[in-house]
Backbone and ligand atoms as CSV (ligand in chain L), in Angstrom:
chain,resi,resn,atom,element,x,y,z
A,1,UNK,N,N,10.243,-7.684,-11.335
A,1,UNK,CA,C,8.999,-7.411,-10.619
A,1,UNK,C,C,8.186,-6.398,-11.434
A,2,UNK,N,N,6.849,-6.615,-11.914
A,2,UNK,CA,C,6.096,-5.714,-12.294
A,2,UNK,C,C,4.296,-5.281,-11.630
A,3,UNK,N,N,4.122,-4.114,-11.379
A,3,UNK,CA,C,2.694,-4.680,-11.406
A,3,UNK,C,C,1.590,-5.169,-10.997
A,4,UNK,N,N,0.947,-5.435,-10.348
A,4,UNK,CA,C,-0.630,-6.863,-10.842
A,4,UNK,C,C,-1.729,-6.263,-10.492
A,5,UNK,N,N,-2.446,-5.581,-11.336
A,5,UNK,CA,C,-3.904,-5.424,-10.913
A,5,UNK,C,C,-4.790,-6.386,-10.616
A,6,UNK,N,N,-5.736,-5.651,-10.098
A,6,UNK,CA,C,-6.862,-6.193,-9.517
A,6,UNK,C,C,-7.960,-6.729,-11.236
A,7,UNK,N,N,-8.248,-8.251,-10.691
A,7,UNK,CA,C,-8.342,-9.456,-9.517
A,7,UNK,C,C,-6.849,-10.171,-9.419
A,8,UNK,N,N,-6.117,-9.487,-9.586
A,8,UNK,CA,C,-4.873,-10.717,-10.124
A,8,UNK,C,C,-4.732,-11.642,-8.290
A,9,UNK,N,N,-4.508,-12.778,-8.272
A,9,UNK,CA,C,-5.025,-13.260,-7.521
A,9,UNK,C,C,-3.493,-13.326,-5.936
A,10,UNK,N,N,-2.154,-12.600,-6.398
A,10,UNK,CA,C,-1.314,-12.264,-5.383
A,10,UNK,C,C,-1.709,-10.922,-4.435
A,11,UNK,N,N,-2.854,-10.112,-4.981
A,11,UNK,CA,C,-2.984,-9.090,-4.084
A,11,UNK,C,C,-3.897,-9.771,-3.402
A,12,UNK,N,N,-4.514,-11.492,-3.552
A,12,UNK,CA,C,-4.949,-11.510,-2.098
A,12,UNK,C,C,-4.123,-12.527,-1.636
A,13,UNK,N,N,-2.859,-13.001,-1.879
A,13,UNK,CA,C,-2.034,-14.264,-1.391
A,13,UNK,C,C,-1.895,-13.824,0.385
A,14,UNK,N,N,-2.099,-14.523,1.061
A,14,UNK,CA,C,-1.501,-14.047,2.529
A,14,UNK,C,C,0.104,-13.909,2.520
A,15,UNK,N,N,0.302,-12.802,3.502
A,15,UNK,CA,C,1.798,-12.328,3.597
A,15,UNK,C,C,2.373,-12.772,4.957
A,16,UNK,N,N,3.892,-13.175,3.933
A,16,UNK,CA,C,4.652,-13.170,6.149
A,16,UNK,C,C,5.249,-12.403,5.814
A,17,UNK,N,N,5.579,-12.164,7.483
A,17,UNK,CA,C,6.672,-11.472,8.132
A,17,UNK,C,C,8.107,-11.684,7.769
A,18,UNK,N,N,9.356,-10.724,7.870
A,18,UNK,CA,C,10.155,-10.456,7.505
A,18,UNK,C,C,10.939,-10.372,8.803
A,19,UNK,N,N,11.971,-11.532,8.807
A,19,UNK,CA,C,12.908,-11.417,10.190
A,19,UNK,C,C,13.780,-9.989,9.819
A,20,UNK,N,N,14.101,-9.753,11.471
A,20,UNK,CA,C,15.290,-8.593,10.854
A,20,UNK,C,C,16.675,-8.513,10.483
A,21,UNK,N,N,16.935,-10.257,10.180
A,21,UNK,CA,C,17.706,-10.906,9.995
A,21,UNK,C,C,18.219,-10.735,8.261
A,22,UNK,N,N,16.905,-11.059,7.766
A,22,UNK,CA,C,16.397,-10.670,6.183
A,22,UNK,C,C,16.163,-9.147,5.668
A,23,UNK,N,N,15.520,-8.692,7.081
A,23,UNK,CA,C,15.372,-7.091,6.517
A,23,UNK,C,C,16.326,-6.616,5.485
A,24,UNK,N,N,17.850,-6.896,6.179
A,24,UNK,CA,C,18.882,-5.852,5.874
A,24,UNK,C,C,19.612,-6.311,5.001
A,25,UNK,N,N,18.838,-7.579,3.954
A,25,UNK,CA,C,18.718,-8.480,2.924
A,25,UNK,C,C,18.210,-7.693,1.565
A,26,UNK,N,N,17.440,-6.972,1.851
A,26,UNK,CA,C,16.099,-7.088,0.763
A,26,UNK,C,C,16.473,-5.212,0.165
A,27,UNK,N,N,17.470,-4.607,0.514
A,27,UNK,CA,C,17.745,-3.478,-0.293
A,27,UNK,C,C,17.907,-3.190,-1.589
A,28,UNK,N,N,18.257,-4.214,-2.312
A,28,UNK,CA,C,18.095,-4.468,-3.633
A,28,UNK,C,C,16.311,-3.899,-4.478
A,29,UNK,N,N,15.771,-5.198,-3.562
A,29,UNK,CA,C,14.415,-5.598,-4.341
A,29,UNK,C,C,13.630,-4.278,-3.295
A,30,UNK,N,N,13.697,-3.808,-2.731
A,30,UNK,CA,C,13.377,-2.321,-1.708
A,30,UNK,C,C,13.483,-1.036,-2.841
A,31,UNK,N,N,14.642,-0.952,-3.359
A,31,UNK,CA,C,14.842,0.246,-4.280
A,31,UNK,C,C,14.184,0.045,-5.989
A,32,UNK,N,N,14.181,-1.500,-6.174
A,32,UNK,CA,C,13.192,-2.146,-7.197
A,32,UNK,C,C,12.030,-1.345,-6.701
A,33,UNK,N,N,11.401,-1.654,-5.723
A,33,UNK,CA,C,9.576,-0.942,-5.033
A,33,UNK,C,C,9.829,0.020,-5.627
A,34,UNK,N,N,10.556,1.192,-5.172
A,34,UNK,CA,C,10.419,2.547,-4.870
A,34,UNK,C,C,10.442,2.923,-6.900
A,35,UNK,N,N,11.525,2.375,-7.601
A,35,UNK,CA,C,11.609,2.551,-8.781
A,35,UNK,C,C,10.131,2.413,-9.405
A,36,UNK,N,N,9.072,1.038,-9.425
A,36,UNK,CA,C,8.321,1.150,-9.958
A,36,UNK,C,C,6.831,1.696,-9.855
A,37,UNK,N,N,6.988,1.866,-8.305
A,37,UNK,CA,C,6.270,3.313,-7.823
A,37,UNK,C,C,6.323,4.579,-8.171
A,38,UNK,N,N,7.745,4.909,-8.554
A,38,UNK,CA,C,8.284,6.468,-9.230
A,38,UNK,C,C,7.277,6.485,-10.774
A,39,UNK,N,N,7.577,5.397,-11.420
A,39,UNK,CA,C,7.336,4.991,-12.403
A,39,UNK,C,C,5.895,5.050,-12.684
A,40,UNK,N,N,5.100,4.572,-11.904
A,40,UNK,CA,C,3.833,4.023,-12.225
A,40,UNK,C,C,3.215,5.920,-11.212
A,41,UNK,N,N,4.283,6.817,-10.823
A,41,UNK,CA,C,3.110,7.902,-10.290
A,41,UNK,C,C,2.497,7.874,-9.518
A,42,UNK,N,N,3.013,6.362,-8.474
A,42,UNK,CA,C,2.133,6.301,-7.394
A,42,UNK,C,C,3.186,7.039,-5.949
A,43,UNK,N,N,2.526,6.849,-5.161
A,43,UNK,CA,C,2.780,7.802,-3.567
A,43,UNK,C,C,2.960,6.025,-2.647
A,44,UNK,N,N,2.908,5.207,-3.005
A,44,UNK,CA,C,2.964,3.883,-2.071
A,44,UNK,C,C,2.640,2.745,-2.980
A,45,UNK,N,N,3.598,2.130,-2.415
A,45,UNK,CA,C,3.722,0.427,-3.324
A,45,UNK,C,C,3.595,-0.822,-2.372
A,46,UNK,N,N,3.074,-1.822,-1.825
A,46,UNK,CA,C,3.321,-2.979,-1.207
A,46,UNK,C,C,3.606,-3.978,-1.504
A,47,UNK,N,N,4.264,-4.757,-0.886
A,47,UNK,CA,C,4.898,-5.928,-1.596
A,47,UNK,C,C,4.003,-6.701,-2.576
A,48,UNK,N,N,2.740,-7.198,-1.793
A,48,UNK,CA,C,2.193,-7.954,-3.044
A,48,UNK,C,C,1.705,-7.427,-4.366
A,49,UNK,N,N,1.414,-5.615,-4.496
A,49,UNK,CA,C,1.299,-5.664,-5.750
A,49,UNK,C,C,2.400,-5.911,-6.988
A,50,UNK,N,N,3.739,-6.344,-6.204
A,50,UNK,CA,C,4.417,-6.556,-7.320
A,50,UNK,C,C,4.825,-8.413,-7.394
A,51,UNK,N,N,3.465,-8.903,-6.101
A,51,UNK,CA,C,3.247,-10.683,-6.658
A,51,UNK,C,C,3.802,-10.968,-5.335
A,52,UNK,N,N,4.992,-9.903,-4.377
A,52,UNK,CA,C,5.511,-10.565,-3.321
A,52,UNK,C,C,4.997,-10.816,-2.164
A,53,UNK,N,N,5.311,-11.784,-1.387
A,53,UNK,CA,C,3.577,-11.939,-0.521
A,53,UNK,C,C,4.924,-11.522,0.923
A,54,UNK,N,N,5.314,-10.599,1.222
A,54,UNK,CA,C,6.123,-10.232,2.348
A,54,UNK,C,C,5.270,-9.405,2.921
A,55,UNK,N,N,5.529,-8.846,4.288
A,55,UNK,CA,C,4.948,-7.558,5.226
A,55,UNK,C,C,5.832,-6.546,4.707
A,56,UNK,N,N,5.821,-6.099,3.931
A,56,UNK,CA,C,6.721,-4.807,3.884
A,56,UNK,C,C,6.264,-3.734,2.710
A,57,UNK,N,N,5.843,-2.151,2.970
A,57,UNK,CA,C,5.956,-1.475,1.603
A,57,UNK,C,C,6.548,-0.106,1.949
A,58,UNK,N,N,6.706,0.659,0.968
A,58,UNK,CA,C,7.370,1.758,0.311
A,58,UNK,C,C,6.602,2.709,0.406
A,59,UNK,N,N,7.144,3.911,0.325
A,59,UNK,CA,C,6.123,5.344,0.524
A,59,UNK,C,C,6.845,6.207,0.476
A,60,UNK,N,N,6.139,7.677,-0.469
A,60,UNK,CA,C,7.183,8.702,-0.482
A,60,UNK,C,C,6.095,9.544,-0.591
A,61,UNK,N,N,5.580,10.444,0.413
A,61,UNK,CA,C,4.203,11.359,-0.109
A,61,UNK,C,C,4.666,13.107,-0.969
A,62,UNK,N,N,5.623,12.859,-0.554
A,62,UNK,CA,C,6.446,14.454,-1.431
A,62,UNK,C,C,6.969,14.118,-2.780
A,63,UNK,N,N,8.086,13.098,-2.535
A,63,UNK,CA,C,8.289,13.176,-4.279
A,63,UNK,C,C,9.250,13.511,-4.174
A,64,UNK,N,N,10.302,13.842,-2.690
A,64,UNK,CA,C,11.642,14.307,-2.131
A,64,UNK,C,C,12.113,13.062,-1.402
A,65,UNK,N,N,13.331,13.149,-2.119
A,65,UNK,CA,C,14.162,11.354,-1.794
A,65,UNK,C,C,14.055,11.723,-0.224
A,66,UNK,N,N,14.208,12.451,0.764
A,66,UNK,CA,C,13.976,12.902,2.446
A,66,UNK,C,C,13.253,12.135,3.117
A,67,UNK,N,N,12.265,11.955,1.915
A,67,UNK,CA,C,10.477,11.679,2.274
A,67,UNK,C,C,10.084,9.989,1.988
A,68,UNK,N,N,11.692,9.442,2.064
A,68,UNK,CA,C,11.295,7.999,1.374
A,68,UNK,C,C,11.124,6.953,2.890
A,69,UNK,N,N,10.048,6.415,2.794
A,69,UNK,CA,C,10.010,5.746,3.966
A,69,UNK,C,C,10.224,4.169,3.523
A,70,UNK,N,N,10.374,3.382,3.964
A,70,UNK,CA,C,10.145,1.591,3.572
A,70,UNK,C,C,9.518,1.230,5.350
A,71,UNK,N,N,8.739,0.705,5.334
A,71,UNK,CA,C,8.413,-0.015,6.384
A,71,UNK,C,C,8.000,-1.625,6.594
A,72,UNK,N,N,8.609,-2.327,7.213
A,72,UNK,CA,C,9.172,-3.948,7.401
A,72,UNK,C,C,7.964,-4.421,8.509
A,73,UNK,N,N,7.035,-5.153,8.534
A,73,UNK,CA,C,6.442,-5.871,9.427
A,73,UNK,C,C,5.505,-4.539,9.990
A,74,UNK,N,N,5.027,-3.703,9.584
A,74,UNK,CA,C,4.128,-2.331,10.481
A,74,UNK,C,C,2.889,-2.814,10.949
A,75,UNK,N,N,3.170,-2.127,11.975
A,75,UNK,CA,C,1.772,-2.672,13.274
A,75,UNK,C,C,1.075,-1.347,13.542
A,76,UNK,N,N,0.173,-0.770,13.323
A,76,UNK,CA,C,-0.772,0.273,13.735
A,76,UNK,C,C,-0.515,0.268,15.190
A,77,UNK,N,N,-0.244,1.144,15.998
A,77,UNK,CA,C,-0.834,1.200,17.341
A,77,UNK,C,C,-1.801,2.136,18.035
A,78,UNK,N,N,-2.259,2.709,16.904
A,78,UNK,CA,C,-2.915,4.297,17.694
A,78,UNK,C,C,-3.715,5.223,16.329
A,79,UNK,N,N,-5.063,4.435,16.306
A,79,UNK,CA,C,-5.822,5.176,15.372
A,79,UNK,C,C,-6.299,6.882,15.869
A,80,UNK,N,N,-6.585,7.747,15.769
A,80,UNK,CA,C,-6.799,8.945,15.884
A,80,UNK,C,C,-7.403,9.513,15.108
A,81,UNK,N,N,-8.918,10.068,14.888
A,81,UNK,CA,C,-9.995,10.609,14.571
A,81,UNK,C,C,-10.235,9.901,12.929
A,82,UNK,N,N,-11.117,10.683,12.510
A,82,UNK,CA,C,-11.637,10.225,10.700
A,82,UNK,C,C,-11.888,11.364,9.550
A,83,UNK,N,N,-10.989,10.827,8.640
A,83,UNK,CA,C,-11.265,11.599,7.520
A,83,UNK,C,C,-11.359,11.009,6.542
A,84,UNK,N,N,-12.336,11.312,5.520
A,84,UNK,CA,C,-12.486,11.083,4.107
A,84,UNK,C,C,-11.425,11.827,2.782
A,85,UNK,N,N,-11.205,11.125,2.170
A,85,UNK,CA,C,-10.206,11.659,0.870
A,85,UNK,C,C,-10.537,10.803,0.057
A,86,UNK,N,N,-9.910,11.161,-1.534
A,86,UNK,CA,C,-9.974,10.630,-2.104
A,86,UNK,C,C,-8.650,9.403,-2.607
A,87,UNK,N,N,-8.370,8.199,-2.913
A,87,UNK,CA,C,-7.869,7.327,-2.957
A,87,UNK,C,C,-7.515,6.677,-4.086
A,88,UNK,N,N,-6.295,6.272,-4.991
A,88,UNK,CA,C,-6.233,5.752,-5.567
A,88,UNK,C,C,-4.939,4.778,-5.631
A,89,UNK,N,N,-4.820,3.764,-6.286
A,89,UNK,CA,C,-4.375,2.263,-6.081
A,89,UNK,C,C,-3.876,2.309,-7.444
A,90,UNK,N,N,-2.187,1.931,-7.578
A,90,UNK,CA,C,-1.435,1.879,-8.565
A,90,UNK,C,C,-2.221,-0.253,-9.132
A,91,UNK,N,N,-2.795,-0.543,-8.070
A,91,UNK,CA,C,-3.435,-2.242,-8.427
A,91,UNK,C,C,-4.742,-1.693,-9.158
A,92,UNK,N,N,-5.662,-0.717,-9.048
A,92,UNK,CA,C,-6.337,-0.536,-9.630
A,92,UNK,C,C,-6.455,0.911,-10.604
A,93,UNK,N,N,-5.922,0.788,-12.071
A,93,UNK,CA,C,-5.563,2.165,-12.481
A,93,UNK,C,C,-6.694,2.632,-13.006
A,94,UNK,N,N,-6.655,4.016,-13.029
A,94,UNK,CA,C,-7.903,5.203,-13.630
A,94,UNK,C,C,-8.815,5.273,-12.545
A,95,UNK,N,N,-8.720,4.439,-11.048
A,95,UNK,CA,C,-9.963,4.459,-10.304
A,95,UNK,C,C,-9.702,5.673,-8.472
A,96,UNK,N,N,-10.331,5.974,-9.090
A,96,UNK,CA,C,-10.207,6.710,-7.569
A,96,UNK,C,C,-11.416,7.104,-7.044
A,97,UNK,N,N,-11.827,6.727,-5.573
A,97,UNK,CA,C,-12.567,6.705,-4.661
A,97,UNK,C,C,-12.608,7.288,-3.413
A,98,UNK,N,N,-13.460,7.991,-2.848
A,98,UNK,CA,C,-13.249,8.707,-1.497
A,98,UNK,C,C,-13.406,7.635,0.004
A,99,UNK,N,N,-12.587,7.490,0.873
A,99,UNK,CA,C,-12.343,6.592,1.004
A,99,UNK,C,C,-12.074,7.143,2.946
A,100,UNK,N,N,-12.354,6.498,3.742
A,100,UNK,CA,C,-12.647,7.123,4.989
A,100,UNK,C,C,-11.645,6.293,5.844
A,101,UNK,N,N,-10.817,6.969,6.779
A,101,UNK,CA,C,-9.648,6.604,7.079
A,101,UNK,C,C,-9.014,7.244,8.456
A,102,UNK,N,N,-8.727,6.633,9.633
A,102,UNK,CA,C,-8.194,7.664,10.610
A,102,UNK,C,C,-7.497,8.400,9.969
A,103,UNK,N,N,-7.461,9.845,11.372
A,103,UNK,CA,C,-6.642,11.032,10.869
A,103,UNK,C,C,-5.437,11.175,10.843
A,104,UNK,N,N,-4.794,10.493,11.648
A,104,UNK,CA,C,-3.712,9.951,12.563
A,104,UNK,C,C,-3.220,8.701,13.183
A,105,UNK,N,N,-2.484,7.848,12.749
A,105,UNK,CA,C,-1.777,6.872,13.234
A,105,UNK,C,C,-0.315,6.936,14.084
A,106,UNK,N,N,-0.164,6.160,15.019
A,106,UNK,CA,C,1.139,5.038,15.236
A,106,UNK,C,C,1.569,4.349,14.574
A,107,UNK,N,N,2.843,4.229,14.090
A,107,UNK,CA,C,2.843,3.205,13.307
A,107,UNK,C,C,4.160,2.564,13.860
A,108,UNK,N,N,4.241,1.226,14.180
A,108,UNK,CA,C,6.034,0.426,14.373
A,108,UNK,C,C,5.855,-0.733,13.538
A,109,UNK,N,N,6.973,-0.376,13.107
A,109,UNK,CA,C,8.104,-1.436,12.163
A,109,UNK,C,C,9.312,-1.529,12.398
A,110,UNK,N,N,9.696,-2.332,11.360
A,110,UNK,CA,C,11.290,-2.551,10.990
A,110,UNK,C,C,11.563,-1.266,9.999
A,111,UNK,N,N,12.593,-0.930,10.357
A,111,UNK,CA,C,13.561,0.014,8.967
A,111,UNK,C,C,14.136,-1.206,7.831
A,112,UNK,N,N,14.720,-0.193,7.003
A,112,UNK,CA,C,15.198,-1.241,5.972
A,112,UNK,C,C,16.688,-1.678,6.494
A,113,UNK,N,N,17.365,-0.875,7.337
A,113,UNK,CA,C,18.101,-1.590,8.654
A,113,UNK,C,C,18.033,-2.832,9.387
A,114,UNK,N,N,16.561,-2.979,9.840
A,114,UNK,CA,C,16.073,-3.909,10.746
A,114,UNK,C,C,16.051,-3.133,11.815
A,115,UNK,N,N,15.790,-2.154,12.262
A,115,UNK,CA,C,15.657,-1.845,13.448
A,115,UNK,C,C,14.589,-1.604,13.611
A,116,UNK,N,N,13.839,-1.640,15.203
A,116,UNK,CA,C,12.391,-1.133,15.502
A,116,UNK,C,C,12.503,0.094,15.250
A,117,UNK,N,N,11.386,0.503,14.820
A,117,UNK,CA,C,10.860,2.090,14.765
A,117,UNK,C,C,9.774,2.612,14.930
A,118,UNK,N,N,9.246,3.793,14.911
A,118,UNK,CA,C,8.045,4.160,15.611
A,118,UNK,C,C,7.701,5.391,14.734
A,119,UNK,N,N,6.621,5.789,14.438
A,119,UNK,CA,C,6.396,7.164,13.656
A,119,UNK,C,C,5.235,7.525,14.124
A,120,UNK,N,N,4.795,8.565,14.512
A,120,UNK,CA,C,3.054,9.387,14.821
A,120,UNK,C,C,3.253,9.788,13.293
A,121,UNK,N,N,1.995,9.929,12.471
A,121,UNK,CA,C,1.661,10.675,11.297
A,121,UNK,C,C,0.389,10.888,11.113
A,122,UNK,N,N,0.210,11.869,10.720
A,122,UNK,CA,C,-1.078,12.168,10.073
A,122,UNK,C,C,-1.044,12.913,8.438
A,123,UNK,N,N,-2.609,13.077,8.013
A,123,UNK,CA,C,-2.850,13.837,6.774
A,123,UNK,C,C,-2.222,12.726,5.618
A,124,UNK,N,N,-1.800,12.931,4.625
A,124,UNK,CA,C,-1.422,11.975,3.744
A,124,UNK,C,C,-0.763,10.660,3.960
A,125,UNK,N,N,0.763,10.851,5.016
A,125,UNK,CA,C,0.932,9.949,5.302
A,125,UNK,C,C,0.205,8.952,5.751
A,126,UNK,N,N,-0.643,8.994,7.073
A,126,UNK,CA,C,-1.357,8.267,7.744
A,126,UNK,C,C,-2.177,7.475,6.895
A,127,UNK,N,N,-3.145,8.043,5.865
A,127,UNK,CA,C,-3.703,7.667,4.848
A,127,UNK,C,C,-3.047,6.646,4.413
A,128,UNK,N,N,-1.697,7.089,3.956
A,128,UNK,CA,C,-0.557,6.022,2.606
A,128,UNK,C,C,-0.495,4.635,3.847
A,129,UNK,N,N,-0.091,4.881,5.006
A,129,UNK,CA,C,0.213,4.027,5.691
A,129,UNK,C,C,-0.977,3.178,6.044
A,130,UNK,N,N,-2.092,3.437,5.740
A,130,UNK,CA,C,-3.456,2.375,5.918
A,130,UNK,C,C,-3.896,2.055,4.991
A,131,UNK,N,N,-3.605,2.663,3.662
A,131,UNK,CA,C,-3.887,1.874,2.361
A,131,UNK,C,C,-3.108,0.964,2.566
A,132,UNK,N,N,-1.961,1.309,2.163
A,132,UNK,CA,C,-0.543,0.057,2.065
A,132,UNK,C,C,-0.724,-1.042,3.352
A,133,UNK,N,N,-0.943,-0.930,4.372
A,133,UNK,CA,C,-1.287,-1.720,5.524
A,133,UNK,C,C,-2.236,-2.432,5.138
A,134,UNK,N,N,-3.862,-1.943,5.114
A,134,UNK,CA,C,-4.590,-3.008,4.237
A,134,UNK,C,C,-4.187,-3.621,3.196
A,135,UNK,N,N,-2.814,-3.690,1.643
A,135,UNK,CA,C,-2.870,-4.678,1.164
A,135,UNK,C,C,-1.663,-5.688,2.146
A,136,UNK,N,N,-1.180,-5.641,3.135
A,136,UNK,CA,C,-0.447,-6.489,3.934
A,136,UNK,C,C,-1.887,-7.857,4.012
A,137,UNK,N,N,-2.684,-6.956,4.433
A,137,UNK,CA,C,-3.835,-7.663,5.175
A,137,UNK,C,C,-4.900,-8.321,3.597
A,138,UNK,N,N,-4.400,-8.137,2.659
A,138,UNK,CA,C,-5.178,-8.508,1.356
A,138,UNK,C,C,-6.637,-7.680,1.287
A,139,UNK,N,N,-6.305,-6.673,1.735
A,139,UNK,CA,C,-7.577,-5.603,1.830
A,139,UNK,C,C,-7.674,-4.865,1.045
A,140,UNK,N,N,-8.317,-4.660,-0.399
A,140,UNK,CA,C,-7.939,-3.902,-1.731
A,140,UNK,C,C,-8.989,-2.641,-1.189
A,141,UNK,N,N,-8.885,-1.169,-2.631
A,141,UNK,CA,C,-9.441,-0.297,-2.543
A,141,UNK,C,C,-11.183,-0.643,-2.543
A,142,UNK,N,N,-11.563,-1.848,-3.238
A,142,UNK,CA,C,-12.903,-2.427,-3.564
A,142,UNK,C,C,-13.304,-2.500,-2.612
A,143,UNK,N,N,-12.497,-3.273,-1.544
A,143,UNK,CA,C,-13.447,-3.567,-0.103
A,143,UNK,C,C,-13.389,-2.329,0.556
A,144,UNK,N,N,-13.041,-1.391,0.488
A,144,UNK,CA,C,-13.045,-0.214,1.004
A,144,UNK,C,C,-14.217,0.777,0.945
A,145,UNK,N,N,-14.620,0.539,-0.179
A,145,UNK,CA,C,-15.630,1.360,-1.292
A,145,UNK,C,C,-17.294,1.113,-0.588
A,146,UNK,N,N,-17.537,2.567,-0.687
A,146,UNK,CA,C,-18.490,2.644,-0.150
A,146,UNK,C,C,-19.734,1.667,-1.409
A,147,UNK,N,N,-20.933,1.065,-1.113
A,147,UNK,CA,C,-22.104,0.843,-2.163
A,147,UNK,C,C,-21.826,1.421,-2.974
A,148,UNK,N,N,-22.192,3.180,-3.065
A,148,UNK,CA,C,-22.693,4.420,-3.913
A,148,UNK,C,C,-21.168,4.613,-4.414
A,149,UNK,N,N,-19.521,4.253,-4.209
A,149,UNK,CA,C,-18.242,4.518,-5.273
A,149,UNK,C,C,-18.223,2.655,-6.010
A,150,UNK,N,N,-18.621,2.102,-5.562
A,150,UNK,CA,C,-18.912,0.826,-6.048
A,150,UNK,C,C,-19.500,0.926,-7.670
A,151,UNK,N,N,-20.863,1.821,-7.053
A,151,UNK,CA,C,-21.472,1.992,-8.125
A,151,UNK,C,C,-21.056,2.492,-9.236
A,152,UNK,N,N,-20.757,3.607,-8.778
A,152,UNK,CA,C,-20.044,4.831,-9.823
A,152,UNK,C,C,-18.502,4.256,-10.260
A,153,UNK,N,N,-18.185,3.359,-10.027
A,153,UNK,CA,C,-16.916,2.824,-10.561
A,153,UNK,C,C,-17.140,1.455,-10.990
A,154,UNK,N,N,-18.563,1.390,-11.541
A,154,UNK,CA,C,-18.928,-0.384,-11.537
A,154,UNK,C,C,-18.067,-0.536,-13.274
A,155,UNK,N,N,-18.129,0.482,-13.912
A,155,UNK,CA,C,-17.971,-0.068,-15.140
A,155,UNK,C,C,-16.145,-0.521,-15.751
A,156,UNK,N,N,-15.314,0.735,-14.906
A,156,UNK,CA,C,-14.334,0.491,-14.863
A,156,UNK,C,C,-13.542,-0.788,-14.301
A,157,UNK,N,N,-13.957,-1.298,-12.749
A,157,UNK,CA,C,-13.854,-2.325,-12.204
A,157,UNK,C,C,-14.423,-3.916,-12.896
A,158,UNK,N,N,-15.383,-3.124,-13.997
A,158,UNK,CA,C,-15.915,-4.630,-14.617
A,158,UNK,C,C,-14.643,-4.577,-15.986
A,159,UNK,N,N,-13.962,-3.658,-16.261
A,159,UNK,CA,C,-13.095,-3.182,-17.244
A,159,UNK,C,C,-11.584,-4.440,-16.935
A,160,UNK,N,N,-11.245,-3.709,-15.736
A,160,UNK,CA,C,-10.231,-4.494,-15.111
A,160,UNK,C,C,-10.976,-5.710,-15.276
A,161,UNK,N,N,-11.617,-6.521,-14.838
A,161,UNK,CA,C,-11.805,-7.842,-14.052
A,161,UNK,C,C,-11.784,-8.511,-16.354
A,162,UNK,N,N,-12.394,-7.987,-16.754
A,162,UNK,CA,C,-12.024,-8.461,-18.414
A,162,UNK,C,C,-10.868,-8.373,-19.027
A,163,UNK,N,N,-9.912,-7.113,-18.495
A,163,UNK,CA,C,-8.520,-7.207,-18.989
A,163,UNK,C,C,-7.883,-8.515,-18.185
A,164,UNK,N,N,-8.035,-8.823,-16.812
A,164,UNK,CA,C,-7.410,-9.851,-16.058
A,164,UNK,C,C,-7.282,-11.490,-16.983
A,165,UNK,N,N,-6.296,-11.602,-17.316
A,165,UNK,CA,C,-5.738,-12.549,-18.264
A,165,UNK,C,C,-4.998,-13.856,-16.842
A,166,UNK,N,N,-4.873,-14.965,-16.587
A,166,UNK,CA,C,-4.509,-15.702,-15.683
A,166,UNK,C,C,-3.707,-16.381,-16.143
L,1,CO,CO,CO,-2.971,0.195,-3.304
């Protein structure tokens, strides 16, 4: 598994769901995520940027194995206020954008167990958990982007879309 920037055309493949049958399957290719996330310096990985079209991604906002989350099938239940930060996408490298986002989420999934679970988070997490949630949903940092970071990132994004080899 490596990889795929943007346009590569699996970060928009539609994703299924993951029985919890399979969940407690996929620990292998789970610690694969987290490795090439360590790797690549990112804070969150989802399945399809590495081509896999599953509901499931990875997250560690500290950088302390404590702090390692995987979440299987996650359903938002509970947006809570708005903040702007800035954002960046191991699918799109060198680009970062300020990027407007509840303050606070619900979030339930599967563990890498298979069991239901439930988390309140806010501040970074919450953030990691609605980036990574939008690419479930094939929702990249681009569609996110305001006109005016569009702009200011037009040349880089035209950079990527010329490196994109098919
Ligand atoms: Co991303």
């Amino acid at each position: 598994m490596e990889i795929v920037c943007y346009p590569h055309p699996a970060l928009l493949t539609p994703t299924r769901e993951v029985t919890p049958e399979d969940a407690v399957t996929l620990g292998a290719r789970i610690r694969e995520l987290f490795r090439i996330m360590y790797e690549g310096k990112g804070i969150g990985l989802a399945a399809p940027q590495v081509a896999w079209n599953v509901r499931l991604f990875v997250m560690n906002s500290t950088g302390e194995a404590a702090d390692e989350r995987v979440l299987i099938n996650p359903r938002i239940l509970r947006h809570e206020g708005s903040e702007t930060g800035e954002e960046g996408c191991l699918s799109f490298p060198g680009i970062f954008a300020k990027i407007s986002r509840a303050a606070a989420v619900t979030v339930a999934f599967l563990n890498e167990r298979g069991e239901a679970s439930k988390l309140d988070l806010e501040g970074l997490e919450a953030r990691i958990v609605q980036h990574e949630l939008d690419h479930l949903e094939n929702i990249l940092l681009i569609h996110r982007m305001s006109p005016a970071e569009k702009i200011k990132h037009r040349r880089q994004l035209k950079e990527l879309r010329a490196q994109f080899s098919p």
